[in-house]
C-alpha positions as CSV (number, residue, x, y, z in Angstrom):
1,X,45.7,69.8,-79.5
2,X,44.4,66.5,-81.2
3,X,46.4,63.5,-80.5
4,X,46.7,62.8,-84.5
5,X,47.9,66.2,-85.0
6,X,51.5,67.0,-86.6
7,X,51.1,70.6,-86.8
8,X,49.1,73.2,-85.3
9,X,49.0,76.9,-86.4
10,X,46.3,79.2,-84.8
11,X,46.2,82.6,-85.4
12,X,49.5,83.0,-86.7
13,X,50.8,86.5,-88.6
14,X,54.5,87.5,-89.8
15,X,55.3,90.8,-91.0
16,X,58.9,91.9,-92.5
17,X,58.6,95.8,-93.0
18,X,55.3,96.9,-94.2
19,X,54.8,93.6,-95.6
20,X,52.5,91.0,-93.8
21,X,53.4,87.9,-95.3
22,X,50.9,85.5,-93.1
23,X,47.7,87.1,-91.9
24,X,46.2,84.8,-88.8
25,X,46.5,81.6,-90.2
26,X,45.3,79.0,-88.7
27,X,45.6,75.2,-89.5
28,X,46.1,72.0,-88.7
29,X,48.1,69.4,-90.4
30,X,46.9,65.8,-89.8
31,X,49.7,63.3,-88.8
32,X,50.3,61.0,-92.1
33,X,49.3,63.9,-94.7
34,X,50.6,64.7,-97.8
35,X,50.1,69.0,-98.0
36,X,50.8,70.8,-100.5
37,X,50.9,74.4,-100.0
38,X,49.9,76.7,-103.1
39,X,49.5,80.2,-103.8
40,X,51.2,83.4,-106.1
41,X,54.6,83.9,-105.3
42,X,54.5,86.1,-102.0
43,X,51.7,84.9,-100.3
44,X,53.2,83.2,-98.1
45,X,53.8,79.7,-98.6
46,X,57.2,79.6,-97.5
47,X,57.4,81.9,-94.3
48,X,54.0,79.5,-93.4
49,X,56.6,76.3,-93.9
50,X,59.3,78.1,-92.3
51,X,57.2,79.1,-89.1
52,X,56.6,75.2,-88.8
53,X,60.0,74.6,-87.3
54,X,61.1,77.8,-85.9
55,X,62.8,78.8,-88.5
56,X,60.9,82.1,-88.8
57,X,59.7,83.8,-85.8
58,X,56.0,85.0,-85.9
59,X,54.6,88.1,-84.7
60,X,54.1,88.6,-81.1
61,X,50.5,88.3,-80.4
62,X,47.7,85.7,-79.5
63,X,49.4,83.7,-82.4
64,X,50.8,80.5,-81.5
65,X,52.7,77.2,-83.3
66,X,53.0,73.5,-82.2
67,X,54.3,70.4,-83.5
68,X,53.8,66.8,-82.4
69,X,51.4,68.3,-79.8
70,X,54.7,70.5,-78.1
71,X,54.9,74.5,-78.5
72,X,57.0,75.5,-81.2
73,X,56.8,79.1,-80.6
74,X,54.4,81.8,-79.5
75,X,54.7,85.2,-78.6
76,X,57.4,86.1,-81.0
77,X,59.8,83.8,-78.5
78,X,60.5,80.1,-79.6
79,X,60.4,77.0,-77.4
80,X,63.3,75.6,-75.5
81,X,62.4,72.6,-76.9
82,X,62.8,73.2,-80.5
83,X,66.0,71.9,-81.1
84,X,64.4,68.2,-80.2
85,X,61.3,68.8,-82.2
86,X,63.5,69.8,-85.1
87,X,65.3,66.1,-85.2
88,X,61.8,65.0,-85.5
89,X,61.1,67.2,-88.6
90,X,63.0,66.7,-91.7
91,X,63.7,70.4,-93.7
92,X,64.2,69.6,-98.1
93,X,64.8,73.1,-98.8
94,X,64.9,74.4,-102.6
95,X,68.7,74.4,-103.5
96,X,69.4,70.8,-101.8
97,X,71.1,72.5,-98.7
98,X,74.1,69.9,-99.3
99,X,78.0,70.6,-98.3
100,X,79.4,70.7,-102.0
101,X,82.8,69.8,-100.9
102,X,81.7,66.5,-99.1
103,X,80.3,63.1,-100.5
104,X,77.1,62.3,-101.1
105,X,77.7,59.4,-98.8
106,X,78.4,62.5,-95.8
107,X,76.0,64.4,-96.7
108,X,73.0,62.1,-95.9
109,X,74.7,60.4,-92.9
110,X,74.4,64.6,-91.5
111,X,71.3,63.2,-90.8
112,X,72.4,61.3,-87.7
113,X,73.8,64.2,-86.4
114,X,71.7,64.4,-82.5
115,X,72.0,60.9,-82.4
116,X,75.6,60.0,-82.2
117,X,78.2,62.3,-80.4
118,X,79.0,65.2,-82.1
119,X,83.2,64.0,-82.3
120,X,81.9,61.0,-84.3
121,X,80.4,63.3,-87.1
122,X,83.4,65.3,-86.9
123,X,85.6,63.0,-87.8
124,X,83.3,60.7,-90.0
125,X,83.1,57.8,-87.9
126,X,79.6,56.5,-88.0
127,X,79.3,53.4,-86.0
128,X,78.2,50.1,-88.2
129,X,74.5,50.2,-88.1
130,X,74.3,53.5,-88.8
131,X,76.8,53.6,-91.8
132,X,74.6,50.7,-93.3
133,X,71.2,53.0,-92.4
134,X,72.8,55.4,-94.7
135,X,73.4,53.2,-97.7
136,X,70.1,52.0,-97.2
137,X,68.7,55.7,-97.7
138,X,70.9,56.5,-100.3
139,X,69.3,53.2,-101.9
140,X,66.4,53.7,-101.3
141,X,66.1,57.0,-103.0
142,X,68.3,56.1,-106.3
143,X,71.5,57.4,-105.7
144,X,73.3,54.5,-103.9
145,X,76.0,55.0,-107.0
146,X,76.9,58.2,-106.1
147,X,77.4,57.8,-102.6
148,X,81.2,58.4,-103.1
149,X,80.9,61.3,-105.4
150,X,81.3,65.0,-104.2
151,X,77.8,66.8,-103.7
152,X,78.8,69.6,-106.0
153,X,79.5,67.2,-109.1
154,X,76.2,65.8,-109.1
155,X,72.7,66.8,-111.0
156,X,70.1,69.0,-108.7
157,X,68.0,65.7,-108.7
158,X,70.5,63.3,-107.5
159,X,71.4,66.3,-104.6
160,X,67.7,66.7,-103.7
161,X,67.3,62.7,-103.4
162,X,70.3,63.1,-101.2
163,X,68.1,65.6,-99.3
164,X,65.6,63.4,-98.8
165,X,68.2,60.5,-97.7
166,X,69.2,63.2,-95.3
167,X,65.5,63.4,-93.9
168,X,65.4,59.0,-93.9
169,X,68.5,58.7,-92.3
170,X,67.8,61.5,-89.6
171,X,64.5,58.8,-88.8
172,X,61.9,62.2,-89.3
173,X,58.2,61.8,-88.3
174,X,57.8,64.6,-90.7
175,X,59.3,66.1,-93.7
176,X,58.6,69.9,-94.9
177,X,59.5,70.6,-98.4
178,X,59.8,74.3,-99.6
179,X,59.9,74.1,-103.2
180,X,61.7,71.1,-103.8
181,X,61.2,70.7,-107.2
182,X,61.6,74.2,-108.8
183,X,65.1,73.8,-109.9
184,X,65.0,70.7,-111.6
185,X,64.0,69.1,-114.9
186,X,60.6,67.4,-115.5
187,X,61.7,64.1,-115.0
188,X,63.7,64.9,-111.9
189,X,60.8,66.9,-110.5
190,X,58.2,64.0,-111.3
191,X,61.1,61.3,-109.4
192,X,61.4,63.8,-106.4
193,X,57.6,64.0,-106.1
194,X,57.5,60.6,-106.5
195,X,59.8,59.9,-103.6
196,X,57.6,62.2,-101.1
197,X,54.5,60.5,-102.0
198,X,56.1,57.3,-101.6
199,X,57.4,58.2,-97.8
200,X,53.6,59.5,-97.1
201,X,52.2,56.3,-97.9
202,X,54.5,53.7,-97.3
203,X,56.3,55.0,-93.7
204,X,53.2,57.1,-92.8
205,X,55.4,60.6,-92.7
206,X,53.4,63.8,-92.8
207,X,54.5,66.0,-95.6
208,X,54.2,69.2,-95.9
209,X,55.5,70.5,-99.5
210,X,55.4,74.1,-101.5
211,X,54.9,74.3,-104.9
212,X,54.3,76.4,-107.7
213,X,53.2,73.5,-109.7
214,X,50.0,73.4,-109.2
215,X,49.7,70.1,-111.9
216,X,51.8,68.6,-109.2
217,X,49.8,69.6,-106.3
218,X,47.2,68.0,-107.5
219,X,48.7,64.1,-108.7
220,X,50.5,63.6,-105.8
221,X,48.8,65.4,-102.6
222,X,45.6,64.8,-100.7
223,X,45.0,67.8,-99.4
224,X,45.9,71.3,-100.6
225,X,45.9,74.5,-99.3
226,X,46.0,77.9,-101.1
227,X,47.2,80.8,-99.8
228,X,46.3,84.2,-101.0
229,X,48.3,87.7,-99.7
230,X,48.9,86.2,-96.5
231,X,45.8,84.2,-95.6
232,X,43.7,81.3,-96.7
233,X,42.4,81.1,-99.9
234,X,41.3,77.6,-100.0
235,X,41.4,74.4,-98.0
236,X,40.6,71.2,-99.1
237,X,40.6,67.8,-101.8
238,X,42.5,68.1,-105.3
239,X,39.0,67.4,-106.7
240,X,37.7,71.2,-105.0
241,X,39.9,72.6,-107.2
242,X,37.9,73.7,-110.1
243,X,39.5,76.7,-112.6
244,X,37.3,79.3,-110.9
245,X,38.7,78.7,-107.7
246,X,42.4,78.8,-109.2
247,X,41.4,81.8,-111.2
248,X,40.3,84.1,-108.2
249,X,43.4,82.4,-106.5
250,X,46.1,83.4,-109.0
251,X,44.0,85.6,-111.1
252,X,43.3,84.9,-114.7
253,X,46.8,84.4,-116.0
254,X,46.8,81.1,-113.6
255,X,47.3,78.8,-117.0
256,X,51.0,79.8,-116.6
257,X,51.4,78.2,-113.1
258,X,50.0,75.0,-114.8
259,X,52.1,72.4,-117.2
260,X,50.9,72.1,-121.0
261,X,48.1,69.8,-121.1
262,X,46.7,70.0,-117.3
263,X,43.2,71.1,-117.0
264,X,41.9,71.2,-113.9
């Protein structure tokens, strides 16, 4: 596997029932990219994202998965070493994934969960340095203010900011995004994207991210990749992706996917 590889998928296929949601993909995710993963609902975006981590098992076959140049899983059995290659990978899923019940503050300093003993998070006692790491995250993100509030009383943008203080404070080499935007307003989608773009470039983290706006795909990603019932459709720059490639990828009705006013 390259050295400046994050992720490495060859061959990979999942099938739930008759369905086969990924068809021997395979693909390599730069370290330091910003990827965006497109496609109709159903292909396969977030099974791809899932399969990542470990969080969904591919078929048995020649298929295998690695990140950070370690096996991830392979012959539908997954690595003993997953649990340390997941505190290297950050997970924003689509519905925040907070604790409603707890603070903000508690919900981001999850993050250092694997890195101080497990009694400490229990009971809430983060040493010093880390307690300030986690007001720095919340900081950094926009949501310092909040950091005393209860997850549950607070809008889906401040809890997916607190998602991604989550990912800072847990010190991820990568982040993988399913969806993070699709529950939230405009201007709290545009802030989130915003924030994702801003980890890529500015701390060099490899994002991998799902969308169904493809508008957004193409401000704030590098490269994008299109999947189509379970296998590739297209794989490349923003500027590749002309309306007759989005139109044999969503079909003709792919305007709808698109906000007012984008024109590829």
């Amino acid at each position: 596997m390259p050295s400046d590889a994050a992720f490495e998928l060859h061959a990979v296929s999942k099938t739930f029932g008759a369905h086969r949601a990924l068809d021997r993909v395979t693909l390599t995710v730069a370290a330091g990219e910003m990827l965006a993963l497109i496609g109709p609902s159903g292909s396969g975006k977030s099974t791809l994202l899932r399969a990542l981590n470990g969080l969904v098992r591919i078929d048995r076959g020649e298929g295998w998965v690695e990140a950070f140049g370690e096996p991830v899983q392979g012959e539908e059995r997954v690595s003993d070493r997953v649990r340390q290659l997941r505190g290297r990978i950050g997970f924003i899923f689509q519905q925040f994934n907070l604790v409603g019940r707890l603070s903000l503050y508690s919900n981001a300093a999850l993050g250092l969960l694997g890195r101080v003993p497990a009694w400490r998070g229990v009971l809430g006692l983060w040493p010093r340095a880390e307690a300030q790491g986690v007001m720095a995250a919340l900081q950094r993100v926009g949501v310092a203010e909040y950091a005393g509030q209860r997850a549950s009383t607070l809008s889906g943008g401040q809890q997916q900011r607190g998602a991604i203080a989550r990912a800072l404070v847990q010190k991820a080499d990568a982040v993988l995004a399913d969806e993070p935007v699709a529950s939230l307003d405009p201007a709290s989608a545009r802030r989130v994207m915003e924030l994702l773009q801003d980890l890529n470039r500015k701390d060099g983290l490899t994002v991998v991210v799902t969308l169904h706006q493809v508008d957004f795909a193409l401000r704030y990603c590098s490269r994008i990749v299109a999947l189509q019932e379970g296998k590739l459709a297209y794989d490349g720059p923003p500027s590749g992706l002309d309306r007759n490639c989005l139109v044999q990828i969503y079909g003709p009705e792919f305007e709808d996917v698109l906000v007012e006013g984008q024109q590829p």
